[in-house]
C-alpha positions, 0 to 999 in steps of 0.5 A: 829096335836094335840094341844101338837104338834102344841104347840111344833111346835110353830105353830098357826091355818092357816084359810087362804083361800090361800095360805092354811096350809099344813100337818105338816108331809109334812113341816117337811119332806121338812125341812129334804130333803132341804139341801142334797135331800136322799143323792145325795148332792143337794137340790130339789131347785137346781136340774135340771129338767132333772136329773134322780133324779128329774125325779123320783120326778116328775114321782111319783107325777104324778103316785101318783096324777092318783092313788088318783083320779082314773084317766084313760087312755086316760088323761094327767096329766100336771104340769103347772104354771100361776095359775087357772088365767091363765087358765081362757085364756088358756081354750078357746084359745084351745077349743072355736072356733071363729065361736063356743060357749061355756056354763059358770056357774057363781057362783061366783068371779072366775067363773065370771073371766073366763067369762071375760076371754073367751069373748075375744075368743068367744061367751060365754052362761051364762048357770045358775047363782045366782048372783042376790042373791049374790053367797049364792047357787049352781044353781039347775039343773032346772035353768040351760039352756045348749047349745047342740052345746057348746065347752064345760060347765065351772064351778067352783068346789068350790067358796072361796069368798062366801063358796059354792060348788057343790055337784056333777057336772052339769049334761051337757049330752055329751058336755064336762065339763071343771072345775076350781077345785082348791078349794077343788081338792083332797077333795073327790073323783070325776068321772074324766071320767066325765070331758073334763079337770079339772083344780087347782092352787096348793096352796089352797088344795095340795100344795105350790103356783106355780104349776098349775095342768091339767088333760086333755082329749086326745080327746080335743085337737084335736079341739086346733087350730094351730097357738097359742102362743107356751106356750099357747098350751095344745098340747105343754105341753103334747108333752114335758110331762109338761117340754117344759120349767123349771117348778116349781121344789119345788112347784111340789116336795111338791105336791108330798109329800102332795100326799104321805100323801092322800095315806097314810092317806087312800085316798080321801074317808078318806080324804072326812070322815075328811072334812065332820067331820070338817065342820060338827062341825063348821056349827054346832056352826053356826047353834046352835044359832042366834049370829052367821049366815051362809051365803051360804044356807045349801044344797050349803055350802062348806067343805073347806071355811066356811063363816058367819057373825056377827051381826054388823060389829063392832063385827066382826072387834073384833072377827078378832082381838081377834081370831088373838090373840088367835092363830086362824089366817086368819078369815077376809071374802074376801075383796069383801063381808065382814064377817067372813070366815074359810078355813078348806083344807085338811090339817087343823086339826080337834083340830084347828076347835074345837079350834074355836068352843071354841072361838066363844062360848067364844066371844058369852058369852062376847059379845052376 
């Protein structure tokens, strides 16, 4: 939105690495739905999943969500809850065999979560990794080791804490490749055929928290062993299309509202346009001077977090509090590391990324 727009709307500018921002198109049509949903004298928050009304809802977002991302047949489109966190256990209930293996990238603190997760179940090969240079890269396909005979290859998309992403997916031949997208899902078009199941919490980059998205390959689950718990089972949830239990009614309408306005945006090639335009003008600032310093090398930094640092701790502590002041909100880096991060999801504004830019040359200029 325009800096007049935000101004009416009383609103500052969101960084928070998540929950993140949503479209302020989106806020304002579920403000207007919220009392009596178009009319049928309910709002979504007390409609029943299995009302005709609510079915549309729920139908058109998962339409709309196969449109966006040119999803073929033969995958299933659930709408799940317990965040990616939970699917860090449900990935390798269904698809690692006790007698079996599975590859895992670790790139940072989510992908490492996974890990832990899936050494409950089985046998798990780090396939490549960059801790020793804590996170500030993507592996090269050269330091990446994969087992033929693997399950499938995890990796995550995007990694908040320490601002990188992949570029393209890991090139794992035919073994499948399951990823933890939740960071920059709908931020640019992707190859789903590419993939065995593509997993995202909601609340980062396409809607309220609460809702967990899956896209899974019909093909996977015919290795799901039998006897999980009911809730557990992928099996479960495409047989009862994402609706064995009350899922997360509002969480899923609001994702559909986000998804309405990807589309009429021009979808995930004008999506990626405006990121590659927002990040663009704040490495930039970054890179224009020795004040400020990237922390993720340059051919491994992200569209959607952006991390840096000061030159003292001190400083830092300052920018946080004197940006906080100004309107810009949510800079602190993650606890675990320090520094300074910008998470620039879809739905910020451009004018909130020349707005920081205004302030960090400010800051400089006072304290450089």
């Amino acid at each position: 939105m325009s800096s007049s727009e935000k101004a009416a709307a009383g609103r500052i500018y969101n960084f928070s690495a998540g929950p993140g921002c949503l479209p302020l198109a989106v806020l304002e049509q579920a403000q207007a739905d919220l009392v009596n949903y178009k009319g049928v004298g309910m709002s979504v928050l007390e409609m029943s999943h299995r009302s005709k009304t609510y079915d549309g809802i729920f139908k058109t977002a998962q339409a709309d969500l196969r449109e966006l991302l040119g999803i073929p047949d033969g995958y299933h489109v659930l709408f799940l809850q317990g965040g990616a966190s939970l699917q860090f256990s449900m990935v390798p209930m269904n698809f690692l065999p006790k007698e079996g293996c599975a590859d895992y990238i670790v790139t940072g603190a989510w992908s490492q979560g996974a890990v832990k997760e899936a050494k409950r179940i089985g046998t798990v090969n780090i396939a490549g990794t960059t801790e020793s240079e804590n996170f500030c890269r993507i592996p090269k396909p050269s330091e990446l080791t994969f087992d033929s005979k693997a399950a499938y290859v995890h990796f995550t998309s995007n990694n908040t804490i320490f601002g990188t992403e992949w570029a393209a997916e890991p090139e794992a031949g035919s073994v499948p490749l399951v990823c933890d997208a939740s960071s920059d899902i709908l931020s640019r078009g992707i190859d789903v055929s590419k993939y065995g199941l593509i997993y995202a919490g909601a609340q980062k980059n396409m809607g309220p928290a609460g809702v967990t998205t899956v896209i899974v390959r019909d093909d996977m689950l015919a290795g799901v062993p039998d006897g999980l718990h009911t809730m557990l089972d992928y099996r479960t949830h495409v047989k009862k299309e994402s609706l064995y239990n009350t899922p997360s009614c509002y969480a899923i309408y609001v994702v559909g509202l986000v998804l309405e306005w990807l589309k009429g945006l021009g979808g995930l090639d004008a999506m990626e346009a405006v990121n590659r335009e927002k990040a663009g003008i704040l490495y930039g600032a970054i890179d224009s001077t020795e004040f400020y310093t990237g922390t993720a090398e340059v051919e491994s930094r992200s569209l959607m977090n952006v991390t840096f640092r000061l030159p003292s701790e001190e400083l830092e502590k300052k920018f946080i509090a004197e940006a906080t002041a100004s309107g810009l909100d949510g800079l602190k880096g993650h606890r675990s590391v320090g520094g300074l991060r910008a998470s620039i999801y879809n739905a910020f504004p451009t004018d909130g990324v020349r707005a920081l830019v205004d302030f960090m040359r400010e800051f400089e200029r006072t304290n450089g």
